[in-house]
C-alpha positions as CSV (number, residue, x, y, z in Angstrom):
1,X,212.9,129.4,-18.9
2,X,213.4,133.0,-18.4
3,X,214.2,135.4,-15.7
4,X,212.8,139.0,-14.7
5,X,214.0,141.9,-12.5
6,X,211.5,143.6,-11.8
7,X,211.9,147.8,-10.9
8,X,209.2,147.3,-7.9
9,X,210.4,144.6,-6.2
10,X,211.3,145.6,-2.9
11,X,213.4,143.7,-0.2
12,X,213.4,140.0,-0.4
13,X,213.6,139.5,3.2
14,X,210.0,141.0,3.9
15,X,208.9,141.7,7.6
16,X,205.4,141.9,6.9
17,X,204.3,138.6,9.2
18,X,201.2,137.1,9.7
19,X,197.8,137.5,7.3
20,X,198.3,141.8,6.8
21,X,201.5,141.0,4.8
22,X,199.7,138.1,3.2
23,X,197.1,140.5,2.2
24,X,199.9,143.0,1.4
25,X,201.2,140.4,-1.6
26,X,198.0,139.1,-2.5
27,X,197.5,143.2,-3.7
28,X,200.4,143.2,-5.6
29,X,199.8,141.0,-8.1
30,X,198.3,143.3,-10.2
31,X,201.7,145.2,-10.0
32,X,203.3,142.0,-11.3
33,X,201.0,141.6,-14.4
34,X,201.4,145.1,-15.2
35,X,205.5,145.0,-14.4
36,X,205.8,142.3,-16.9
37,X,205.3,143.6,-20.5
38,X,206.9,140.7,-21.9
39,X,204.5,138.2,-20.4
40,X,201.1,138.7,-22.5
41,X,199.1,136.7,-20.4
42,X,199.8,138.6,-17.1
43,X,197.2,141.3,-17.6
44,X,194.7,139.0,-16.4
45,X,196.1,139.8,-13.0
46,X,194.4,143.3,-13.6
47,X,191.2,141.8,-13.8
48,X,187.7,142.2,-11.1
49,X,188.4,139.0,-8.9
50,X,184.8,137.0,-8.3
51,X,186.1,134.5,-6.2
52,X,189.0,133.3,-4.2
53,X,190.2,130.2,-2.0
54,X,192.4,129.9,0.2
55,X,194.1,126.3,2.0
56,X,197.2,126.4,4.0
57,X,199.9,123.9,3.6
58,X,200.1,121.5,6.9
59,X,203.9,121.1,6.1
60,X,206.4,123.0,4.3
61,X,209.2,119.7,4.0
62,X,206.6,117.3,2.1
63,X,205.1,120.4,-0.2
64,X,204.7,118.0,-3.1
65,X,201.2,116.7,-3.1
66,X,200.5,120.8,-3.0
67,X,202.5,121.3,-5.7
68,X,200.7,118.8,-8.0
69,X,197.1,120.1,-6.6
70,X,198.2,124.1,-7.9
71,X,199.4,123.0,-10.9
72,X,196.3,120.4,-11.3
73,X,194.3,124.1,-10.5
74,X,196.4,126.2,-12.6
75,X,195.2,123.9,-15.4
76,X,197.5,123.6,-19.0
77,X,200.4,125.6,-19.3
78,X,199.0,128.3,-21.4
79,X,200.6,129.3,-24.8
80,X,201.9,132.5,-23.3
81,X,204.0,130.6,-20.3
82,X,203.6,130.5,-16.4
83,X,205.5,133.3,-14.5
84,X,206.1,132.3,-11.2
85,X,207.9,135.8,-9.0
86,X,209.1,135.3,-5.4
87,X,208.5,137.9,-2.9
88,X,209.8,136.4,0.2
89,X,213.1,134.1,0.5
90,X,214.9,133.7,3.9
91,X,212.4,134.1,6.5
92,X,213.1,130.2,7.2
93,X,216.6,130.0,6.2
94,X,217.2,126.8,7.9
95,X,214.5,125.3,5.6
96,X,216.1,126.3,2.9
97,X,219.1,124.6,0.2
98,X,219.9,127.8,-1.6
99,X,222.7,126.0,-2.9
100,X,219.5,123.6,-5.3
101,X,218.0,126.9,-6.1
102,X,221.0,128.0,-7.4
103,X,222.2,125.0,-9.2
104,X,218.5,125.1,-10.4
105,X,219.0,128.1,-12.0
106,X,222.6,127.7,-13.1
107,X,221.2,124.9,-15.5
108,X,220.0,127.6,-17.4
109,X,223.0,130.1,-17.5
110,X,221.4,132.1,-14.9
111,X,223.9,133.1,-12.1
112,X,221.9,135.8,-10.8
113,X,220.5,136.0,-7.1
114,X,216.7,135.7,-6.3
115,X,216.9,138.9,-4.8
116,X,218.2,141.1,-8.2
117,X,215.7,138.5,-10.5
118,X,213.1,137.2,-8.6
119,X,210.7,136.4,-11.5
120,X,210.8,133.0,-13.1
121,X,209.3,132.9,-16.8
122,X,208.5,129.2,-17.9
123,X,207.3,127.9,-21.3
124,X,204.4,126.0,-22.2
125,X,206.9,123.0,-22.2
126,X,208.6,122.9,-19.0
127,X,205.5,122.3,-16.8
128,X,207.8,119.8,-14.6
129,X,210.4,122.4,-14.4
130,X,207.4,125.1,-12.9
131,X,206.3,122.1,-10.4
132,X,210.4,121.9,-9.4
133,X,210.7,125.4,-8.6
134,X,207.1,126.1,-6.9
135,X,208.1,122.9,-4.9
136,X,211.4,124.1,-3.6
137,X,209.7,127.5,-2.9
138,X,206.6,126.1,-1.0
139,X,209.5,123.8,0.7
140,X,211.7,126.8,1.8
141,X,209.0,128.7,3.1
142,X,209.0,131.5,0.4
143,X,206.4,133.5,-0.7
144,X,205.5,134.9,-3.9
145,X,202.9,134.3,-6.6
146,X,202.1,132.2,-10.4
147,X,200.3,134.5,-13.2
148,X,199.7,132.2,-16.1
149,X,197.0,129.9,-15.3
150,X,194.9,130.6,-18.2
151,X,192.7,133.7,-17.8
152,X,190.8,133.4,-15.2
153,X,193.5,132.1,-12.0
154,X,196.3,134.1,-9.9
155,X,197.8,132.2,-7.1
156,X,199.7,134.0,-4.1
157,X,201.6,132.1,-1.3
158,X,203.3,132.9,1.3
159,X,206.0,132.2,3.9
160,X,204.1,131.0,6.4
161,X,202.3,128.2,4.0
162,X,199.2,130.0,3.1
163,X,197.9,129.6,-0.9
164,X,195.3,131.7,-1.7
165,X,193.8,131.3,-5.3
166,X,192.5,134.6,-7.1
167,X,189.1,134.0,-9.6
168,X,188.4,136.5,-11.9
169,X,185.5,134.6,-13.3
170,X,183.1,132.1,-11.7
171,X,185.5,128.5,-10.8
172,X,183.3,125.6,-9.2
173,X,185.8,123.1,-11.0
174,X,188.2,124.8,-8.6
175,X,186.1,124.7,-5.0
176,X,185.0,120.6,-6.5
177,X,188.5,119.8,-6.7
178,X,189.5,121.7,-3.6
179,X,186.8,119.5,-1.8
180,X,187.8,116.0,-3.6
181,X,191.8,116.6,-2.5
182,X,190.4,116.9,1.4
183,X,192.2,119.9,1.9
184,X,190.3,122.3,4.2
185,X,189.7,125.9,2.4
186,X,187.8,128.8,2.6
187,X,186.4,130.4,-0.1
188,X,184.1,133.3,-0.9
């Protein structure tokens, strides 16, 4: 696994509340793909989007069965890795364990702070690794978003336990599997 600092990345601890700063990150994605030369997958970010859904998660402490469904969505890790880049960490600090996070990333010789590198590089390989870290960001109530599910899927979360999923070509496997999970979504 690698990590990114990215130039654009604003504050960490983001005020924009409620669906406008959802909206806000959602945007950004393409700023992601295009801030990430190093990923060469990304530029699918950049991409018209045809489609999208959207589910909300009921509850941030048991973020697991979410965690499998994104990655189930996200399909195979593709050759080129999954980058998965926070936007938002302690809006909920109480439902956080920063002190996991950090051991997380100390596994990997990493002792920098979300905040300086907030993007999160993983290989085609360390799929359980990419389900650990999505699930202790989903968990803590962060927000960011995952470029890397093949060509055609960006997905953006957010603090408040929204997961919207960005199409940029026609998906019904998406909207059947959406439906067979039970999950309520909206999609257009």
């Amino acid at each position: 696994m690698k990590y990114f600092e990215f130039g654009f990345h604003e504050s960490a601890n983001r005020s924009g509340h409620g669906q406008e700063g959802f909206e806000l990150e959602t945007h950004r994605l393409a700023d992601v793909a295009g801030g990430c030369e190093s990923v060469e997958h990304a530029t699918s970010a950049n991409k018209c989007v045809v489609s999208s859904f959207a589910f909300s998660i009921s509850n941030h402490l048991r973020a697991r069965p979410y965690v499998i469904l994104i990655s189930d969505l996200l399909g195979p890790m593709p050759a080129g890795g999954r980058l998965l880049q926070i936007f938002e960490s302690g809006i909920w600090p109480s439902s956080e364990d920063t002190q996991l996070y950090y051991a997380m990333r100390q596994r990997n010789n990493d002792y920098d702070s979300v905040n300086r590198k907030p993007g999160h590089l993983f290989s085609r390989h360390e799929r359980e690794r990419f389900e650990s870290f999505l699930g202790m960001a989903l968990d803590f109530g962060w927000g960011g978003s995952i470029v890397g599910g093949g060509d055609a899927v960006t997905v953006a979360f957010n603090y408040d336990g929204k997961v919207m999923l960005l199409c940029h070509e026609l998906q019904p496997r998406i909207a059947e599997r959406l439906s067979q999970s039970g999950i309520p979504y909206t999609s257009n």
